[in-house]
C-alpha positions in Angstrom: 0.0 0.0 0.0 0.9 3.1 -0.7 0.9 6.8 1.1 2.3 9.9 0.9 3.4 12.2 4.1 2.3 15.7 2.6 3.8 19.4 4.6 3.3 23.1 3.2 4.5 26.1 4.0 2.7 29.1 4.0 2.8 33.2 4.4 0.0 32.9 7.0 -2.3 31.1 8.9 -5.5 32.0 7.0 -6.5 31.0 3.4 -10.0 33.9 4.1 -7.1 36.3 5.2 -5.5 35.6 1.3 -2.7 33.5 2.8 -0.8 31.4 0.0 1.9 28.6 0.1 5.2 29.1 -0.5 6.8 25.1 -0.4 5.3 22.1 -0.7 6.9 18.8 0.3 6.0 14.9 -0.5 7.5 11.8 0.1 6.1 8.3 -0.3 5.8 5.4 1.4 5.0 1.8 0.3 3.9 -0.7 3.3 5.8 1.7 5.9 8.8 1.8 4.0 10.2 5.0 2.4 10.7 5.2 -1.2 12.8 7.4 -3.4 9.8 8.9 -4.7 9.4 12.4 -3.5 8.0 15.4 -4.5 9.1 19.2 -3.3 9.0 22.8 -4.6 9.3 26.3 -3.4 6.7 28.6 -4.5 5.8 32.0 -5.5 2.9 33.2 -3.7 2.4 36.4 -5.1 2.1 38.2 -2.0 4.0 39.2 0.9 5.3 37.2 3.4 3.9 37.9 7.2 6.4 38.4 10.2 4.5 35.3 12.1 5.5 33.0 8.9 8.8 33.8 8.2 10.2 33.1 11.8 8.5 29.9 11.3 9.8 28.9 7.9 12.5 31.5 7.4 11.7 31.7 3.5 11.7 35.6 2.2 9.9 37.5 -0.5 13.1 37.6 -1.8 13.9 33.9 -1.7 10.2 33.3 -3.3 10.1 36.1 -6.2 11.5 33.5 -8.7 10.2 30.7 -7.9 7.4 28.6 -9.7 3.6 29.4 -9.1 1.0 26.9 -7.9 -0.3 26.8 -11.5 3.0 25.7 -13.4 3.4 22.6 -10.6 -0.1 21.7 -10.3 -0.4 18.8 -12.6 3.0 17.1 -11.2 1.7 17.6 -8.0 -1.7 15.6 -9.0 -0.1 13.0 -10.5 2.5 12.8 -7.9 -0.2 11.8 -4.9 -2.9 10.7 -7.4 -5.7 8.9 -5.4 -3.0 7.7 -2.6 -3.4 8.3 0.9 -2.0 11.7 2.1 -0.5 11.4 5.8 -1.0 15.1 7.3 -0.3 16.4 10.7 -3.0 18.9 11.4 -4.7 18.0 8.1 -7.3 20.8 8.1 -4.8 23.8 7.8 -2.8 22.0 4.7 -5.7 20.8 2.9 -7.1 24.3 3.3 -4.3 25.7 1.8 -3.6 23.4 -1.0 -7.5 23.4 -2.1 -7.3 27.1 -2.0 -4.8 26.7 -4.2 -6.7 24.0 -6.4 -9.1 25.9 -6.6 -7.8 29.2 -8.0 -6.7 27.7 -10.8 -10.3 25.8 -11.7 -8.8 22.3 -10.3 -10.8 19.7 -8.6 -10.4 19.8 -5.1 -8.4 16.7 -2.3 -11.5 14.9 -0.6 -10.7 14.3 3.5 -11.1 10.8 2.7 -7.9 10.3 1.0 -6.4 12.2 4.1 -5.1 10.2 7.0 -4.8 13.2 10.3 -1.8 12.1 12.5 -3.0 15.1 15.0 -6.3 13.2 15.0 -4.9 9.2 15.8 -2.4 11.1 18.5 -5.1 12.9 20.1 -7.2 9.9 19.9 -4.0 7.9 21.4 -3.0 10.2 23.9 -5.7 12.6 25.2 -4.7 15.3 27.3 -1.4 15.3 25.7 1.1 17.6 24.0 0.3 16.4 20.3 2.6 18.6 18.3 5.0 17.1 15.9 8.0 18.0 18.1 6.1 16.9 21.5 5.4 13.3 19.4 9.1 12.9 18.0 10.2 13.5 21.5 7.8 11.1 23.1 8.6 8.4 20.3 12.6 9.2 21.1 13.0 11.1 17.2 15.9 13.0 17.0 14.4 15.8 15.1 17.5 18.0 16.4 18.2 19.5 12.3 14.5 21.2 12.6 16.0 24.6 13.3 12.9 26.0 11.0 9.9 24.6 9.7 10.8 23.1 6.3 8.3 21.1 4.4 11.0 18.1 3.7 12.5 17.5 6.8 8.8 17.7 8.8 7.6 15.1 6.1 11.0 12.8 7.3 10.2 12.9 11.2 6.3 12.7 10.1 6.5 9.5 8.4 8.8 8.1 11.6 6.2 9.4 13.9 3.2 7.7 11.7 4.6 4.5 11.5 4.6 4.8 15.7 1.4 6.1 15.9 0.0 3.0 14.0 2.5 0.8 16.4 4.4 -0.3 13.2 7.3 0.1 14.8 9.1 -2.2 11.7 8.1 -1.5 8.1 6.1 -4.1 6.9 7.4 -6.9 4.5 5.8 -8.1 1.6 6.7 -11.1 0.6 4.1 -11.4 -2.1 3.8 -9.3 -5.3 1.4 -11.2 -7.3 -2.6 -11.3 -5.3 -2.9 -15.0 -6.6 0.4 -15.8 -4.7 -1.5 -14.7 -1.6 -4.1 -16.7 -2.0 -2.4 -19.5 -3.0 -0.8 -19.2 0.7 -3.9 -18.6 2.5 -5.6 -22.0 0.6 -2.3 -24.1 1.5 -0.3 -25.9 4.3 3.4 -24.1 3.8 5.2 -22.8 6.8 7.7 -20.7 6.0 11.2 -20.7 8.3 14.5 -19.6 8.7 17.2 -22.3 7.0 18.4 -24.4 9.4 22.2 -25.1 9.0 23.2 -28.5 10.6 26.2 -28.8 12.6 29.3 -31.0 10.6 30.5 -34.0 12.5 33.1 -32.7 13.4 31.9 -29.8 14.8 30.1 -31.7 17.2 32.4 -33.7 18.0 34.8 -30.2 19.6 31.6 -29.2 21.4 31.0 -32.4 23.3 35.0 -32.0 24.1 34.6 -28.1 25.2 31.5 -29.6 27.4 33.7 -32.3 29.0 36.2 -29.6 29.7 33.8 -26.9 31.0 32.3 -29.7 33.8 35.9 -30.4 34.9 36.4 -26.8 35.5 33.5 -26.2 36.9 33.4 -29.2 39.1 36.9 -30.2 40.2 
């Protein structure tokens, strides 16, 4: 199965307040694991930057005049997440922001099902808790020591860590089958699958009965 851990960064808080984002950031995973797959762009949002957002993210108007707008990435951006689950933390302000975005530019908007909230399972986990993605990396021992500044890459990396805790998949999953009709075959037979065994030579066991005979001497006399 495959997800992708979405961030943005924004000038403000508040799409009604004109707000517009100024990175996006994506990376996917497939049964827990992370891919190479990943998508990320700064943005031009065509307006200023406020005070509030910039000590968060650090990005200037200055940085951001030359960069891309929403409407030259939008269709890599689609068919980057496509109809794959989107793993937000505090879904509501991204998806705000990205259908705001979407729908400037006449685009069909990202339904809440296909969103997966972390803020929601962690509240749900542990209630009357500090929920915040720092608070959660440091309760799940996540060195998240290189976020100096809110960047959409690096909160999608300590995101996808925290997920997999949240869901108490503390190992990625393995998947041994590629095919469905391999699974089923499984499921319909008797095959237990092990480790190899490697038998011991004769002569192997021959020098551990000797280092037995000598440990009981030691040990005894």
């Amino acid at each position: 199965m495959k997800e992708i851990v979405l961030d943005t960064e924004t000038t403000g808080l508040s799409v009604e307040n004109g707000h517009r984002i100024v990175e996006i950031g994506c990376i996917e995973l497939d049964n827990q694991i992370l891919t190479t797959n990943r998508f990320h762009c700064y943005l031009n949002p065509q307006r200023k930057v406020s005070e509030q957002a910039f000590k968060v993210h650090g990005y200037s108007d200055e940085f951001l005049s030359d960069k891309k707008k929403f409407d030259e990435i939008a269709d890599d951006f689609i068919k980057f997440i496509g109809d794959k689950k989107l793993v937000i933390h505090n879904a509501q302000f991204d998806l705000s922001h990205l259908n705001n975005e979407l729908k400037i530019i006449g685009k069909k908007p990202i339904q809440k099902d296909q969103v997966i909230d972390t803020l929601d399972i962690a509240r749900e986990k542990f209630p009357g808790s500090q929920i915040s993605l720092d608070a959660l990396c440091k309760r799940f021992r996540i060195d998240n020591s290189k976020r100096k500044l809110h960047t959409a890459l690096v909160d999608c990396e300590l995101l996808s860590k925290v997920y997999i805790n949240l869901i108490d998949q503390k190992e990625p999953k393995l998947n041994f089958f590629e095919k469905k009709d391999e699974i089923e075959n499984v499921k319909t037979s008797n095959i237990n699958f092990c480790k190899h065994v490697v038998q011991p030579s004769a002569n192997e066991l021959k020098e551990h009965q000797n280092f037995l005979k000598k440990s009981l001497k030691k040990n005894y006399f």
